[in-house]
C-alpha positions as CSV (number, residue, x, y, z in Angstrom):
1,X,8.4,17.6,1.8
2,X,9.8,14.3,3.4
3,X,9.5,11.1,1.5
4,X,8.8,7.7,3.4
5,X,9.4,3.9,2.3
6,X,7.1,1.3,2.6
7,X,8.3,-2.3,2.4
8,X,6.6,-5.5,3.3
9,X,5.7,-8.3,6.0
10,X,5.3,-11.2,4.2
11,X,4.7,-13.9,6.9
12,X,6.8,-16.5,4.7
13,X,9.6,-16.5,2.6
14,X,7.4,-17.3,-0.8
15,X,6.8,-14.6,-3.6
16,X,5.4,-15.0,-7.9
17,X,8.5,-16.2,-8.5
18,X,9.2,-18.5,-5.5
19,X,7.5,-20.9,-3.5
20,X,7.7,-20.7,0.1
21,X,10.1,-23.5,2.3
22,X,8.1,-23.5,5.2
23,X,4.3,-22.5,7.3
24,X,2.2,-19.6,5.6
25,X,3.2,-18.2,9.6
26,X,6.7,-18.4,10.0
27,X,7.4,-16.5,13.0
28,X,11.5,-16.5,12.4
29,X,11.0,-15.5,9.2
30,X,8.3,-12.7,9.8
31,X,10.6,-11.1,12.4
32,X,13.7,-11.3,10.3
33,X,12.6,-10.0,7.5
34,X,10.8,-7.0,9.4
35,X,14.2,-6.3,11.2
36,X,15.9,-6.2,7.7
37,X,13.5,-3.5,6.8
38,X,14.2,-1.8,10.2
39,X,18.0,-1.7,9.8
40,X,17.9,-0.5,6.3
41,X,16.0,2.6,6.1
42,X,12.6,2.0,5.6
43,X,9.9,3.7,7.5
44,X,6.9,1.1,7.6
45,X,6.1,-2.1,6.3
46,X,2.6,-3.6,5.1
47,X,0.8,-6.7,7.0
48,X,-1.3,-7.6,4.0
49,X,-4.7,-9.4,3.8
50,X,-6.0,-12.1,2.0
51,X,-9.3,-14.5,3.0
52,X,-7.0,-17.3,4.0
53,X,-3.6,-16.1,4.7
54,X,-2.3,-15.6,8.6
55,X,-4.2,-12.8,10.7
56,X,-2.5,-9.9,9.7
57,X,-3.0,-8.1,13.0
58,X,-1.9,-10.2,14.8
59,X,1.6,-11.0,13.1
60,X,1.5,-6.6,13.5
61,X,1.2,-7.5,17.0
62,X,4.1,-9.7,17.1
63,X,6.7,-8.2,14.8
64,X,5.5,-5.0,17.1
65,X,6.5,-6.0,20.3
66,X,9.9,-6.8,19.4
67,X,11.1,-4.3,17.0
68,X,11.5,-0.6,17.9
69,X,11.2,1.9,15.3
70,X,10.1,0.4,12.2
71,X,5.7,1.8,12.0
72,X,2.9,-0.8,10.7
73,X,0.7,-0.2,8.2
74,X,-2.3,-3.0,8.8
75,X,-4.3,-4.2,5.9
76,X,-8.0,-4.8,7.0
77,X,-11.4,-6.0,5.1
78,X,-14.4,-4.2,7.0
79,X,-16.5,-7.2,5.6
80,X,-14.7,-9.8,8.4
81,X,-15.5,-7.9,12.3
82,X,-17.8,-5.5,13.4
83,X,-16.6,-1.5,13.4
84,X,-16.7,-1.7,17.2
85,X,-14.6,-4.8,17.6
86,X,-11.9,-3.2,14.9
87,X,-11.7,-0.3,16.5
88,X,-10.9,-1.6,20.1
89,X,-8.3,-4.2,18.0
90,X,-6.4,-1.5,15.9
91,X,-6.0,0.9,19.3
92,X,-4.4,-2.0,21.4
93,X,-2.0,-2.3,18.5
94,X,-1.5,1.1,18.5
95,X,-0.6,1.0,22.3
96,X,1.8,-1.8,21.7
97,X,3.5,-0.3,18.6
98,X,3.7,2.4,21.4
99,X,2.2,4.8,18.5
100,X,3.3,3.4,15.4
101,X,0.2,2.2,13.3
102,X,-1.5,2.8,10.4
103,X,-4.7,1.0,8.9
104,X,-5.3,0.5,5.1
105,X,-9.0,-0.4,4.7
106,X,-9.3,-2.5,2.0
107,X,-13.1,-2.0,0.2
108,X,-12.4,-5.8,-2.0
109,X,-12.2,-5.4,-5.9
110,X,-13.1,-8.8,-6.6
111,X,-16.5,-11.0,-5.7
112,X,-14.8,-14.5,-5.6
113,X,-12.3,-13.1,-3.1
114,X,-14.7,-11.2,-1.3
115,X,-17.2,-14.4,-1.1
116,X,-14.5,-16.5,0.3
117,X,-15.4,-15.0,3.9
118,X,-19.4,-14.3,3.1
119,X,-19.0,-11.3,2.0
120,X,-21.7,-11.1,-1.0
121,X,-22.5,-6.9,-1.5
122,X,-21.8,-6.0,-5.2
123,X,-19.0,-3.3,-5.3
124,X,-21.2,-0.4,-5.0
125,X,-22.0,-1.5,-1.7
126,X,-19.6,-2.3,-0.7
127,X,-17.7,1.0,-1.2
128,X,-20.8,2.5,1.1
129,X,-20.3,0.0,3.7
130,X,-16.2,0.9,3.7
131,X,-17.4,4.6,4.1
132,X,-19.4,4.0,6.7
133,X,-16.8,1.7,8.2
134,X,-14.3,4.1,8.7
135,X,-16.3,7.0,9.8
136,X,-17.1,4.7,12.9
137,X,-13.7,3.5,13.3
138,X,-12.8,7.3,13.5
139,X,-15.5,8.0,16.0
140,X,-14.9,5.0,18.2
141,X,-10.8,6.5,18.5
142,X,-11.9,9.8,19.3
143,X,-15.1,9.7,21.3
144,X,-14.6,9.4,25.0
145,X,-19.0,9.0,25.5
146,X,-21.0,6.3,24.6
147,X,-22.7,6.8,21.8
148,X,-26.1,4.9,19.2
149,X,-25.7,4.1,16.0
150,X,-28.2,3.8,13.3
151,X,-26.7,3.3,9.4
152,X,-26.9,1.3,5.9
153,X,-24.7,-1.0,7.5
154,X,-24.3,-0.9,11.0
155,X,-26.3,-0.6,14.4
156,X,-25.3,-0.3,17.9
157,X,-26.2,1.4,20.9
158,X,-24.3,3.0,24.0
159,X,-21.0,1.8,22.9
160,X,-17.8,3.4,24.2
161,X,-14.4,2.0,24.0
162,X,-11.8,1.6,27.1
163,X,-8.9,1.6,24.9
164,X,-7.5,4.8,22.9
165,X,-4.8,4.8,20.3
166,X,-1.1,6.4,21.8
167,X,-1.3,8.9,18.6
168,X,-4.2,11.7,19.1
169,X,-6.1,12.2,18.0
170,X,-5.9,9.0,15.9
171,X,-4.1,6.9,13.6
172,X,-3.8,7.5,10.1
173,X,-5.9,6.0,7.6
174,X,-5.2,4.5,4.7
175,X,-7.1,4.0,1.3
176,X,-6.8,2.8,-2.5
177,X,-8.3,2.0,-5.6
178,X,-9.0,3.3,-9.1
179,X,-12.5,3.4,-9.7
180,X,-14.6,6.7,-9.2
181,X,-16.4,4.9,-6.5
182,X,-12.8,4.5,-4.8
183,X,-12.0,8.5,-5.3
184,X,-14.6,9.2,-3.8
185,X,-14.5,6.9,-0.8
186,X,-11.1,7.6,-0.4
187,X,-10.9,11.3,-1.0
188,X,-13.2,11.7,1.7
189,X,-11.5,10.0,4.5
190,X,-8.0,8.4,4.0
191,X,-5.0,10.6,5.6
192,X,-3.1,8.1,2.7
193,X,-4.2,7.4,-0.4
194,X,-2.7,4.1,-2.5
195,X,-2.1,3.7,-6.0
196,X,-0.2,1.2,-8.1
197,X,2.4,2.4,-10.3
198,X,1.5,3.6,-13.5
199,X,3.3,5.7,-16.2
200,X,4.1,9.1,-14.8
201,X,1.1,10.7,-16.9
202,X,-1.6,8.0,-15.7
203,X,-0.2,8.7,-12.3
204,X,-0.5,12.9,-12.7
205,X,-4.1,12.1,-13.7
206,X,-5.1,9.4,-10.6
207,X,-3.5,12.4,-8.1
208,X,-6.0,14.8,-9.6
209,X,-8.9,12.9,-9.4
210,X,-8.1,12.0,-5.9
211,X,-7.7,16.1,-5.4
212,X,-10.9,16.7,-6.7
213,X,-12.9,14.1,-4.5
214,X,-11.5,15.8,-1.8
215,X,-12.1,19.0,-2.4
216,X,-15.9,17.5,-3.4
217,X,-16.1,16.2,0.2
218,X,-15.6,19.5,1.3
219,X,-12.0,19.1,2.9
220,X,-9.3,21.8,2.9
221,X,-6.6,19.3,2.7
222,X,-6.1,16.2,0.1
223,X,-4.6,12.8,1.5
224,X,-0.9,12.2,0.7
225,X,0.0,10.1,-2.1
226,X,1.8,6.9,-2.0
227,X,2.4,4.7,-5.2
228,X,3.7,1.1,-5.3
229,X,6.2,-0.7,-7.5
230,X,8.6,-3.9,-7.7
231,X,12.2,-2.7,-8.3
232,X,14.3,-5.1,-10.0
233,X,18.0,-3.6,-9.3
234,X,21.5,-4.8,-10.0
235,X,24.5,-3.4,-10.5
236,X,24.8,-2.6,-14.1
237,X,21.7,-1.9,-16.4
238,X,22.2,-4.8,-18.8
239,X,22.5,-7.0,-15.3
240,X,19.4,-5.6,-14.1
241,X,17.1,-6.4,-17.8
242,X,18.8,-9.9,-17.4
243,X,17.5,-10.3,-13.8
244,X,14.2,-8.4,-14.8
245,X,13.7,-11.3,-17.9
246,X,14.6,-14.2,-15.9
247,X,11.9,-12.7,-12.7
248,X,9.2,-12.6,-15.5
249,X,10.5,-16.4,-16.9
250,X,9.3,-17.7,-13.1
251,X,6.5,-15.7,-12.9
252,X,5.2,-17.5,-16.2
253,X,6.6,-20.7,-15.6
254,X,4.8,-20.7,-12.1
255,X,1.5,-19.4,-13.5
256,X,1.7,-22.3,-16.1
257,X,2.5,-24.9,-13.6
258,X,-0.6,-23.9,-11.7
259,X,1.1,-23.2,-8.5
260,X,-0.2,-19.8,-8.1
261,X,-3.6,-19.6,-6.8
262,X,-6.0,-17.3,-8.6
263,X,-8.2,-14.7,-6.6
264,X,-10.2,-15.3,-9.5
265,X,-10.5,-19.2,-10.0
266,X,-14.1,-20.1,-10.1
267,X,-15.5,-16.5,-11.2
268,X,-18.0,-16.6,-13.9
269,X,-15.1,-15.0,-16.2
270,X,-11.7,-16.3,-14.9
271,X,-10.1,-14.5,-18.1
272,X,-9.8,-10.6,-16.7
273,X,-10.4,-8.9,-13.5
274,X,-13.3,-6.9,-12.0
275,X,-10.9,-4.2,-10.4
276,X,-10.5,-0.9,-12.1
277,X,-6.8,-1.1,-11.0
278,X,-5.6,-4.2,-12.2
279,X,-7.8,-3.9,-15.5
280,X,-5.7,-0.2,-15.6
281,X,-2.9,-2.4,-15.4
282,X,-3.6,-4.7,-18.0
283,X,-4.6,-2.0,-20.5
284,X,-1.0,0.1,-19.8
285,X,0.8,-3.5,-20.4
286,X,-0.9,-3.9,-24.0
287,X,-0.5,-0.6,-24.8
288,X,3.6,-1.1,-24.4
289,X,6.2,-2.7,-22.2
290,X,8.1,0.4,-21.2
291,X,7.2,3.5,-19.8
292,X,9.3,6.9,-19.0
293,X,12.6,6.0,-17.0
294,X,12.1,2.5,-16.1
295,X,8.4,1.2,-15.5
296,X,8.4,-1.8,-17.5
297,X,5.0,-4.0,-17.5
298,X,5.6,-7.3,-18.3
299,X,5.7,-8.1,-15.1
300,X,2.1,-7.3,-14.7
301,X,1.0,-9.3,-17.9
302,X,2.2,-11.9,-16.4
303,X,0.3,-12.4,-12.9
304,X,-2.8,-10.9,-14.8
305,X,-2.7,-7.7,-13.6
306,X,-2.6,-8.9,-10.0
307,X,-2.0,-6.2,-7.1
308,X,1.2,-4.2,-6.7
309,X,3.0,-5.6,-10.2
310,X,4.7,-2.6,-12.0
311,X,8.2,-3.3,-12.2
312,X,11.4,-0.1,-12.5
313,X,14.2,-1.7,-13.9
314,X,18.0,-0.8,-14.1
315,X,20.5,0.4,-11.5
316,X,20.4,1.3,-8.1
317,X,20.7,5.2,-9.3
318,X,18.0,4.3,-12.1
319,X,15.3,3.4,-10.1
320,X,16.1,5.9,-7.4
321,X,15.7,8.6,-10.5
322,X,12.4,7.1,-11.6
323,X,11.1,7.2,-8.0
324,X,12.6,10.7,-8.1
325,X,10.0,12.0,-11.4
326,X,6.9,10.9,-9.1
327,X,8.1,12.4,-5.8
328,X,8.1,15.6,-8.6
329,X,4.5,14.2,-9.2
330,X,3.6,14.9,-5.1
331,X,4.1,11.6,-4.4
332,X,5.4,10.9,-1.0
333,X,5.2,7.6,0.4
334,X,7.1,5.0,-2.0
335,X,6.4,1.6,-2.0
336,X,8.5,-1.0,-3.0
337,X,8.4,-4.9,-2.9
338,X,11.0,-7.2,-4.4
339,X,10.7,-11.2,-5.7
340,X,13.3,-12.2,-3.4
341,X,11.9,-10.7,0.0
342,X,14.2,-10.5,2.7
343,X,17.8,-10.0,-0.1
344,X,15.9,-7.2,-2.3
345,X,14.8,-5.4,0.5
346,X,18.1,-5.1,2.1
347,X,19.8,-4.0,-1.4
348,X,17.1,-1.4,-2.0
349,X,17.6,-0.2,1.7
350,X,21.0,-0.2,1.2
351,X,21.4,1.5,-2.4
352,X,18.2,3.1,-3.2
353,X,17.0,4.5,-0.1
354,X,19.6,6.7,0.5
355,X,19.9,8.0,-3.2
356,X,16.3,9.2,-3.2
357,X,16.4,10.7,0.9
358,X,19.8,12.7,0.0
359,X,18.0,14.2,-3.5
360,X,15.2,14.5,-1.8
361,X,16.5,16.8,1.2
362,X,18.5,18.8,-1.4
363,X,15.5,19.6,-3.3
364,X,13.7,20.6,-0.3
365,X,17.3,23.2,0.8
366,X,17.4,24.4,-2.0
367,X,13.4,25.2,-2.5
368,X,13.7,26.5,1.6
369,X,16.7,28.8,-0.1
370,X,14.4,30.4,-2.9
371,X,11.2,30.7,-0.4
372,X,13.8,32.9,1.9
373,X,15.0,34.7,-0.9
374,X,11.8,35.9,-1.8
375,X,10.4,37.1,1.0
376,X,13.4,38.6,1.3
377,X,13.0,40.7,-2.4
378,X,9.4,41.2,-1.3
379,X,10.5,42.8,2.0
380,X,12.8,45.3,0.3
């Protein structure tokens, strides 16, 4: 099966381990660092969302309009517009990607985030209200009639959009998390399902679950897998555990200096989070620092178990054989983020990309080869 690279669209230049020179929009920096992603071989890139960063959809917009190739994948809260409004916003950007968008509905893991744009459901309900959400969002794509409706969570009558999406019959939908509440949300309606990178075995386990939630939803198919990481390369393995030491040293030193903000300063209990996936996180980086090839956790300690924070570690060819063992997992879409944006995206385009694609299209020969050669023996 192919395999596809996500990267992402950071909107400035800052990271854990760096803060950033300029705006929190800085539109030469947005488009540069898309175009990096573009000329070096990844497929899509992520417009993330927090509750007071720069409006994701429309730096999409803009990054859109001026590259060609590289496809969007759009980060979105259902707590902060109305299904119909979403719907009508994420099919214009599909008509000026010309086709090339994705939307990753975030459901919100933690209450102080989540209350920083009145949003005030517990979890549970807010898992319904994502569900609901995207069933709309689907409907609104597809549904040439106007149509009444009458849920938990929303209510509207004779609504039709004027604008479609370019891809039919609609774009692909993204989904994450590590709760049951989240397999089950997500097994039922994501084309794309998102999971943090874990040890290989915690990783086996995750891709079952989300199997089985399909197949409770009654669906024939099961989403494809995607799995995030930050690579720390460099050219020789002891150069790549010095880099990986130092990345963790700012992270720390960062933290300590308090010029990190915390998604959970000002929760009742500031000491662990409420999401199943960073608390999985947490637990993996007590249990031991490294895992299988090269998944090495100390760089999630460190930021608390915050988001995307796995490290691989070690040479270009490494990293590309770690990311290698969960492609044999049937994982398909790779993520991959760096500390220093824009300079480890082009080095991971440059000399991990290609590693995995040519492995990965001789796998795929040489399994082609096999499937001929039975049909062949069965034919005789």
């Amino acid at each position: 099966m192919p395999v596809e690279f996500l990267g992402i669209a950071a909107t400035h230049d800052g990271s854990e381990t760096t803060a950033r020179s300029g705006a929190a929009f800085d539109k030469e920096y947005t488009l540069r660092l898309a175009r990096a992603h573009e000329e070096h071989g990844w497929d899509r890139v992520l417009f993330a969302y927090g509750s007071g960063s720069p409006d994701p959809a429309q730096a999409a917009a803009f990054v859109a309009s001026r590259l060609d190739r590289l496809q969007i994948l759009l980060a979105h809260r259902p707590n902060v517009s109305y299904p119909t409004f979403a719907a009508k916003t994420f099919a214009t950007l599909d008509q000026i990607s010309d086709g090339r968008l994705a939307v990753h509905f975030i459901t919100g893991g933690n209450d102080h985030e989540q209350g920083r744009e009145g949003d005030t459901l517990t979890k549970d309900e807010r898992y319904a209200r994502t569900r609901e959400y995207i069933r709309l969002v689907k409907k609104i794509w597809t549904t040439r009639e106007p149509f009444d409706h009458e849920g938990d969570h929303y209510r509207f009558h004779d609504f039709v959009s004027d604008v479609f999406p370019v891809q039919q019959p609609r774009p692909k939908v993204s989904f994450g998390g590590s709760s049951p509440a989240a397999y089950a949300a997500g097994g039922a309606e994501a084309d794309i399902y998102c999971l943090w990178g874990e040890p290989l075995e915690k990783t086996a386990e995750q891709i079952e679950h989300v199997k089985a939630a399909a197949r409770a939803a009654g669906r024939t198919d099961v989403p494809r897998i995607q799995v995030a990481f930050r690579p720390i390369i460099a050219p020789t393995e002891e150069l790549a555990w010095e880099k990986a030491h130092r990345t963790v040293g700012a992270i720390r030193q960062r933290r300590e200096d308090g010029l990190v903000r915390h998604h959970r300063r000002g929760a009742p209990d500031a000491s662990a989070p409420q999401n199943t996936g960073s608390q999985r996180l947490i637990a993996i980086a007590e249990a031991g620092e490294r895992y299988d090839r090269a998944l090495w956790t100390p760089t999630a300690a460190a930021t608390g178990g915050a988001g995307n924070s796995n490290a691989l570690v070690g040479t270009p060819e490494t990293v590309a054989q770690a990311l290698l063992d969960y492609y044999d997992l049937g994982v398909d879409i790779l993520s991959a983020r760096g500390y220093d944006l824009l300079g480890d995206a082009i080095d991971f385009g440059r000399y991990v990309i290609p590693i995995v694609r040519e492995e990965v299209a001789r796998r795929d020969a040489e399994r082609a080869t096999r499937g001929t050669q039975t049909l062949a023996a069965v034919g005789e």
